[in-house]
C-alpha positions in Angstrom: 0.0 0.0 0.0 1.7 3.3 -1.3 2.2 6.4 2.1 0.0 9.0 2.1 0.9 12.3 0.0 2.6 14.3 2.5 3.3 11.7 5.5 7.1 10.6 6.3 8.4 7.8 4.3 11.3 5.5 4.6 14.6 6.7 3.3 17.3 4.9 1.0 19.9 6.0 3.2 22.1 2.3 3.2 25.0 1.4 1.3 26.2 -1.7 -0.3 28.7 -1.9 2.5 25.8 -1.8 5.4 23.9 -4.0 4.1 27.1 -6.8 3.6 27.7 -5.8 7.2 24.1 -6.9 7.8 23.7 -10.1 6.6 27.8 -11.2 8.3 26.1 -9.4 11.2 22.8 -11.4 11.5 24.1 -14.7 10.8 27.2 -14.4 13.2 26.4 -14.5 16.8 27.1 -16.7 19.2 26.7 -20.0 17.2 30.3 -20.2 16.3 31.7 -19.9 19.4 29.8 -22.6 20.8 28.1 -25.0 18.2 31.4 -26.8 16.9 31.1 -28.7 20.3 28.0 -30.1 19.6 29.1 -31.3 15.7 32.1 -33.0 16.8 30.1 -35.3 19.4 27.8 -35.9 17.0 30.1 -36.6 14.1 33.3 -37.5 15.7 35.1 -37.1 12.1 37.4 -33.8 11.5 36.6 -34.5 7.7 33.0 -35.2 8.3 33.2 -32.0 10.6 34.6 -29.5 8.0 32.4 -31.1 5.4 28.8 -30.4 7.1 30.1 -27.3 8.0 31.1 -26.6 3.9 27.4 -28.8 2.8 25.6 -26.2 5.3 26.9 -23.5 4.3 26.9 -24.4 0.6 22.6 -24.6 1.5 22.2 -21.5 3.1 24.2 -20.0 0.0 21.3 -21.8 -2.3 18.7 -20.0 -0.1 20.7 -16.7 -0.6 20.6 -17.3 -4.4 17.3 -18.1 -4.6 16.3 -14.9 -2.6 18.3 -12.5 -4.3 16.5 -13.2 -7.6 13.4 -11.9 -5.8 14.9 -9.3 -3.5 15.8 -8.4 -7.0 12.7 -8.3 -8.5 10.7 -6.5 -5.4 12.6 -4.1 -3.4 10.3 -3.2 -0.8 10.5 -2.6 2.9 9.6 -5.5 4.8 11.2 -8.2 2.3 9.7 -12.0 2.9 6.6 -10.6 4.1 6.0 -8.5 1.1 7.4 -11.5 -1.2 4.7 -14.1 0.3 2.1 -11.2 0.1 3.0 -11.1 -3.8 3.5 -14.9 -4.7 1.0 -16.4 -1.7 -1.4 -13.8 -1.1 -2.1 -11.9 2.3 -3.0 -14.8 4.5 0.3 -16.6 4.0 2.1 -13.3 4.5 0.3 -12.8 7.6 1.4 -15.6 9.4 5.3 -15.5 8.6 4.8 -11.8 9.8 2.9 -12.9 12.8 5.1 -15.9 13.6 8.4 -12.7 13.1 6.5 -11.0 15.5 5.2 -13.4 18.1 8.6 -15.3 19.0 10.7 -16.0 16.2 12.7 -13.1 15.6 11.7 -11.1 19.1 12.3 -14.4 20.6 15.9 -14.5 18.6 16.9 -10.8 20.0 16.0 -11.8 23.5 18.1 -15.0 23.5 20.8 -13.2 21.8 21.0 -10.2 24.3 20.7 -12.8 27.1 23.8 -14.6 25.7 26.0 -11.1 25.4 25.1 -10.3 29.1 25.9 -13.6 30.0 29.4 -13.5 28.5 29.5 -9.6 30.5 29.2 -11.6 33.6 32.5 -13.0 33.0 33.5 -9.8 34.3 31.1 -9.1 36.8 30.5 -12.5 38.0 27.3 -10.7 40.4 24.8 -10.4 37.7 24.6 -14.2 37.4 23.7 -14.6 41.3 21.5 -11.1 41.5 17.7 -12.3 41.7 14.5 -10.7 42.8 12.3 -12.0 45.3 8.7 -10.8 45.5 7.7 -13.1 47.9 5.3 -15.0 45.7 7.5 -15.1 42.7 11.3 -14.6 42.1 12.9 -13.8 38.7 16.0 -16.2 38.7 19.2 -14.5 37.4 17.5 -10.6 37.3 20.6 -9.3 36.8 21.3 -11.1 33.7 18.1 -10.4 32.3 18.4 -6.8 33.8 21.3 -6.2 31.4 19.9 -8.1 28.3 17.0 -6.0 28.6 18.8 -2.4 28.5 20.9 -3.9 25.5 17.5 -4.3 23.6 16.2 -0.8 24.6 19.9 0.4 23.5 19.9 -0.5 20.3 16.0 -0.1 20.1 16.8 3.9 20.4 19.6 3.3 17.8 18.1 2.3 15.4 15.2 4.8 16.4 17.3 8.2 15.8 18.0 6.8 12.0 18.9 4.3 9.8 22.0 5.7 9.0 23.1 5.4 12.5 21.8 2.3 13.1 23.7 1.0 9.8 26.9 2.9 11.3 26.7 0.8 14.6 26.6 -2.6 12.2 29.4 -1.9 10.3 31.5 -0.8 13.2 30.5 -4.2 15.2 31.0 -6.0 11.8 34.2 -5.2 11.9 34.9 -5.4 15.2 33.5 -9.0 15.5 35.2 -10.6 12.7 38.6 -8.9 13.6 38.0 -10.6 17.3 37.2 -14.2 14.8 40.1 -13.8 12.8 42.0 -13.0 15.6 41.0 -16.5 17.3 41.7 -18.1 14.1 45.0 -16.3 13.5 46.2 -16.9 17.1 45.6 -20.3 17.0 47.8 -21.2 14.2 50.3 -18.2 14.9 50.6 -19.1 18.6 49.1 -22.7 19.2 50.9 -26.0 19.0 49.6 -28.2 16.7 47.6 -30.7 18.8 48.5 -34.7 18.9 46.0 -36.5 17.1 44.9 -33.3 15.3 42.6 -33.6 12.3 42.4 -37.1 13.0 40.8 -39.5 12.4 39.9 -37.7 9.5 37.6 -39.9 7.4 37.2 -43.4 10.0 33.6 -44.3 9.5 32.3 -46.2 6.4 29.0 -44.6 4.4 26.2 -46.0 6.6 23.2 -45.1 7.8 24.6 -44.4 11.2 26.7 -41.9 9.4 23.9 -40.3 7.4 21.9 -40.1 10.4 24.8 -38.0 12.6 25.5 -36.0 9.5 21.5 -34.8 9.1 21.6 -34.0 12.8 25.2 -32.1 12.5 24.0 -29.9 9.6 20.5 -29.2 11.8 22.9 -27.4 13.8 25.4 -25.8 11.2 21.9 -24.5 9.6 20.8 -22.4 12.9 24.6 -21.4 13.0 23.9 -20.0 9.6 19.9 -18.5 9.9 19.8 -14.7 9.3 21.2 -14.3 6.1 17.9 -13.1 4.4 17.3 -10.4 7.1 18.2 -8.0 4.9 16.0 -8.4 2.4 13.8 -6.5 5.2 15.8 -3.2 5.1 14.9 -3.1 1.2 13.2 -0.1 1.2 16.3 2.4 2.9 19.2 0.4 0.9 20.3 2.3 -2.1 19.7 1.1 -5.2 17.8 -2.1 -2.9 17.1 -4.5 -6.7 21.1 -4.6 -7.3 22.7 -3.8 -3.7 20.4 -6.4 -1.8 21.2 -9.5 -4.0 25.2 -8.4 -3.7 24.9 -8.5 0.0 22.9 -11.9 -0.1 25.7 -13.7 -1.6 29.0 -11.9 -0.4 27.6 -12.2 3.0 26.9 -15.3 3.1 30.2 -16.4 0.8 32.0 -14.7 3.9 30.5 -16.3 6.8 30.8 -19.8 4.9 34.9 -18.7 4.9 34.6 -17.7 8.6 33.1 -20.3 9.6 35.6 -22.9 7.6 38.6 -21.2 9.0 37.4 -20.9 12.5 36.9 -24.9 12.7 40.3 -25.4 11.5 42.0 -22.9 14.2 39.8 -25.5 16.6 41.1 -28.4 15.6 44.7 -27.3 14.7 45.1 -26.9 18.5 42.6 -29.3 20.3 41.5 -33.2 18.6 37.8 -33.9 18.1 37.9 -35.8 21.0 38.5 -32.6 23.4 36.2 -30.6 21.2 33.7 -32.8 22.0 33.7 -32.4 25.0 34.3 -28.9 25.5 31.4 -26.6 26.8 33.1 -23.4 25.7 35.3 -24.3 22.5 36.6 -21.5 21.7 37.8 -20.4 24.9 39.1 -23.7 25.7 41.1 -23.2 22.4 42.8 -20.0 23.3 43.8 -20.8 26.9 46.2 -23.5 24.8 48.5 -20.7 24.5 46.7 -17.8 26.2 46.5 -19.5 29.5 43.7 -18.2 31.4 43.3 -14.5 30.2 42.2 -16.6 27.0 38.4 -16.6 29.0 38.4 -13.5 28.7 39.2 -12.8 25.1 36.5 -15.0 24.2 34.0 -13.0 26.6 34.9 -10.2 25.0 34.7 -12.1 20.8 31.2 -12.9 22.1 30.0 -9.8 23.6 31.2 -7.9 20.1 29.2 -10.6 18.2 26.3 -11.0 20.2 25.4 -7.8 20.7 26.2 -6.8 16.5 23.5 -9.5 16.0 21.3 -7.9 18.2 21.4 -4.8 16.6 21.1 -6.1 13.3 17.7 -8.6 13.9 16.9 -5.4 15.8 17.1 -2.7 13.0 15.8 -4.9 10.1 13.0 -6.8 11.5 10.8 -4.5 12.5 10.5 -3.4 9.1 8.0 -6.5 8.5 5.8 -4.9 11.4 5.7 -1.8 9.3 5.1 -3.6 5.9 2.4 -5.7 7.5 0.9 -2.5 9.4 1.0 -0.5 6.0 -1.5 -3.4 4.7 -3.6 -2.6 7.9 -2.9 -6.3 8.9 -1.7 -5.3 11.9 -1.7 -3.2 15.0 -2.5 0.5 14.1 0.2 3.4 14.3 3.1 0.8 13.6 3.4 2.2 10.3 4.4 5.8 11.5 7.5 6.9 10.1 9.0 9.6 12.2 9.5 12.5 10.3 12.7 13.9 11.5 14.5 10.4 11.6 12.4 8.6 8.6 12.6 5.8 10.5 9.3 3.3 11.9 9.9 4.7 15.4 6.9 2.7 16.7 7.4 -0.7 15.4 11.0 -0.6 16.8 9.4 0.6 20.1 6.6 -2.1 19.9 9.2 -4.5 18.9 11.9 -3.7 21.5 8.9 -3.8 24.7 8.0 -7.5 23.1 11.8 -8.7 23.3 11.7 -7.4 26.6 8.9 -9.1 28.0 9.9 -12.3 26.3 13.4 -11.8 28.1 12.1 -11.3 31.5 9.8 -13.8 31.7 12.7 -16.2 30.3 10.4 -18.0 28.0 12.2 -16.8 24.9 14.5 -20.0 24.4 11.7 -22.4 24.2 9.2 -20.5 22.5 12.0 -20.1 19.6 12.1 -24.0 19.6 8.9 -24.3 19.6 8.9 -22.5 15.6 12.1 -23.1 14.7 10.5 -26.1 12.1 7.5 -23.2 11.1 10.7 -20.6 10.0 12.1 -23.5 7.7 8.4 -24.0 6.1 8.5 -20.3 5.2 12.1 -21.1 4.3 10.7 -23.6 1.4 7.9 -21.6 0.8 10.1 -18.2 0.3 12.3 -20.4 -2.3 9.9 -22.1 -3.9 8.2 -18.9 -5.1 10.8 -18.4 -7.5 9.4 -21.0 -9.8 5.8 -19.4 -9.6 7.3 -15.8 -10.2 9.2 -17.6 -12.9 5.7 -18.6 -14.5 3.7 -15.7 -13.5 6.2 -13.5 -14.3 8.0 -14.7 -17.2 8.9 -11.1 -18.4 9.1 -8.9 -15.3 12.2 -7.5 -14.7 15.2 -9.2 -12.9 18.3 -7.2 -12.4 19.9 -10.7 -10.8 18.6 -14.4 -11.7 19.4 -17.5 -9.4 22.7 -19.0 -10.5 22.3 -22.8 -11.0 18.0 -22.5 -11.5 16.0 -24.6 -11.7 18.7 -27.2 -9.5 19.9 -24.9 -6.7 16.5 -23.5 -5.7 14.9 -26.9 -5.6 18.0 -28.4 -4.2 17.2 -25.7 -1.1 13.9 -26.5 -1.3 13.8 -30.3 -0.8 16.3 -29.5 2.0 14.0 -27.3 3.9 10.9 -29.9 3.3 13.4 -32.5 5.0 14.3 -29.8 7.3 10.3 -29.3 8.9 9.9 -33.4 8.5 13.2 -34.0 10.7 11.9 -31.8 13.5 8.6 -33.3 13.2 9.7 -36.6 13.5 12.1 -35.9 16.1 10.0 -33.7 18.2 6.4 -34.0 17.3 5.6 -32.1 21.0 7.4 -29.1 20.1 6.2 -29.4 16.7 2.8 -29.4 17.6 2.8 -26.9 20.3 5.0 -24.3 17.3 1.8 -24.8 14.9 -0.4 -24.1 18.0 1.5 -20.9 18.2 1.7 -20.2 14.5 -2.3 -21.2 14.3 -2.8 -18.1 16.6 -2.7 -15.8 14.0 -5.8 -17.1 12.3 -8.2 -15.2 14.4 -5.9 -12.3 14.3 -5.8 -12.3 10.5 -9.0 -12.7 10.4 -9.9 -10.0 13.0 -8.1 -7.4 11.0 -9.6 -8.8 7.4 -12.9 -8.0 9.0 -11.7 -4.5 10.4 -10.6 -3.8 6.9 -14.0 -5.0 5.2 -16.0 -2.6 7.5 -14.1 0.4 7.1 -14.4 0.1 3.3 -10.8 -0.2 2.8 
């Protein structure tokens, strides 16, 4: 729905640069630092490591692909909801927007900022053992949540006083959290020994099911390490020149993490064998106290902070632009679609937004609410891909400054994955399945509540 002559709108204030620094930013939080544990129990292999890490990232570069052909083709604030509002009509849009909205990406911010003021308590070891007691209910850990909380309403007014800003705050933790990666990575093999039994075994398990079976569950993991990278696609309408600059930043920010990711594994297990990884609950600063002894800890606190709190700035800044898109189709809340007109910013979904994340935090329910739709935000995965073939048909001649390299086989390829994705988790945890489609199901009524809002005012 086109603004109002005369109201504020959005303004394409973002560079190429940004919006690289966007994607590296969402995808890169604390995964990294503590996910490569959990690969090499499952896979045991250092080959078989390195290669789901390479296969998942490979995916997620598919997905980018895929998307950028139709970032490409509809540069518009709010990106996958406006897509699905194009290819599947409003109802389908609705409920990504509402499932964004209702825990997965609020629910993502909170258990991000909860991680970076975790990793602060390193330093100020109080905040873990400062609770509340009301008498009839205590909030566990307050101070944690305390300081997760004002790091939400931080970068909430960020992004509030302008895009621009908010863009210059990603770049600069960009930067700052992959110098603090590449200096893990560089350190290790500068400074570390190489370990006995590094790399190895290397390939030891023959090609059977058992194999298959660890490998799917490995790469469930390497995905989430990966999720974010289409966030950008949200900030469409303030990047410059959004139909060539988004698709640019879907693939060389992804292309970079995939590198990152890769070389960090390899600093891992040039200094520690799969076996220790294994077992390690903080990897990476197990790593760096080979040769860093125990100030290592505390490099690592401070990798993590930088990269945690990047990513909550980034989900922060681009997500609420769905609220906005889906409030500009009157589909949602009213007044979320104010632009302020000294920032040209949506003031009042960040607010909105930043209050949710807040409450999610505090409560502490964040964590398993976002496992509770984590298979829901892979269905919209397969559905956002698979819409290139129906733009493909509807669409034959529309404009495309970028097409999908590898179409028709890498889209499908990502979409067959993402089918097998929703399956797995089904299969493997029909409870938390159910209760996630329970949650996505909400937003029925809702859509249908505003629909019927809509129908009465004429509009």
């Amino acid at each position: 729905m086109d603004s109002e002559p005369g109201k504020p709108t959005l303004a394409e204030r973002l560079g190429p640069g940004t919006a690289i620094a966007v994607v590296i930013g969402s995808i890169i939080g604390s995964g990294i630092f503590l996910v490569p544990q959990k690969i090499a129990f499952t896979l045991n292999d250092a080959g078989l490591i390195i290669l789901v890490w390479i296969f998942g990232g490979l995916l997620s570069l598919a997905g980018a692909l895929t998307n950028a052909e139709i970032a490409g083709m509809i540069p518009a604030a709010g990106g996958q909801y406006v897509y699905f509002r194009e290819i599947y009509g409003s109802f389908t849009a609705f409920l990504y927007g509402w499932t964004t909205f209702i825990v997965y990406q609020t629910g993502s911010i909170a258990a991000i900022a909860v991680a970076f003021a975790k990793y602060l308590g390193f330093f100020f070891p109080s905040l873990s053992n400062f609770n509340i007691d009301f008498g009839l209910f205590v909030i566990p850990e307050a101070g944690i949540k305390i300081v997760a909380i004002a790091s939400i309403l931080f970068v909430t007014i960020v992004n509030y006083l302008g895009v621009q800003f908010g863009g210059f705050v990603q770049r600069l933790f960009t930067i700052l959290k992959v110098a603090a990666i590449a200096g893990i990575v560089v350190s290790c093999f500068a400074f570390g020994q190489l370990a006995p039994h590094a790399f190895s075994p290397f390939f030891s398990s023959s090609g059977n099911l058992s194999v298959i079976s660890a490998f799917g569950v490995a790469l469930v993991s390497v995905l989430w390490a990966f999720d974010g990278w289409n966030s950008v696609t949200y900030l469409a309408g303030e990047v410059k020149n959004a139909s060539k600059n988004i698709p640019v930043a879907l693939v060389a920010g992804t292309i970079a993490v995939l590198v990152i990711y890769v070389a960090t594994n390899l600093a891992y297990m040039y200094v520690m064998p799969v076996s220790k990884i294994a077992t390690s609950h903080l990897v990476a600063a197990d790593a760096v106290s080979q040769f860093f002894g125990q100030s290592g800890g505390a490099l690592i606190a401070i990798a993590v902070m930088l990269s945690t709190f990047g990513t909550v700035n980034a989900t922060t800044m681009t997500t609420a632009r769905v609220y906005f898109a889906m409030a500009k189709d009157r589909l949602f809340f009213k007044g979320i679609d104010k632009v302020h007109p000294k920032f040209r910013t949506p003031y009042v979904s960040l607010v909105v937004q930043g209050i949710w994340a807040s409450i999610l935090t505090l409560t502490g329910t964040y964590d398993q609410l976002f496992t509770y739709v984590i298979f829901a935000s892979w269905l919209f995965y397969a559905l956002g891909a698979f819409g290139i073939f129906i733009l493909r048909q509807k669409k034959p001649d529309a404009y495309r400054p970028y097409k999908a390299l590898g179409y028709p086989a890498v889209p499908a390829l990502f979409v067959l994955v993402a089918v097998w994705f929703v399956y797995n988790t089904i299969v493997t945890d029909p409870r938390d399945s159910i209760i996630g489609a329970g949650l996505v199901a909400l937003g029925v009524p809702a859509y249908l509540y505003w629909k019927r809002k809509n129908s009465t005012a004429g509009v």
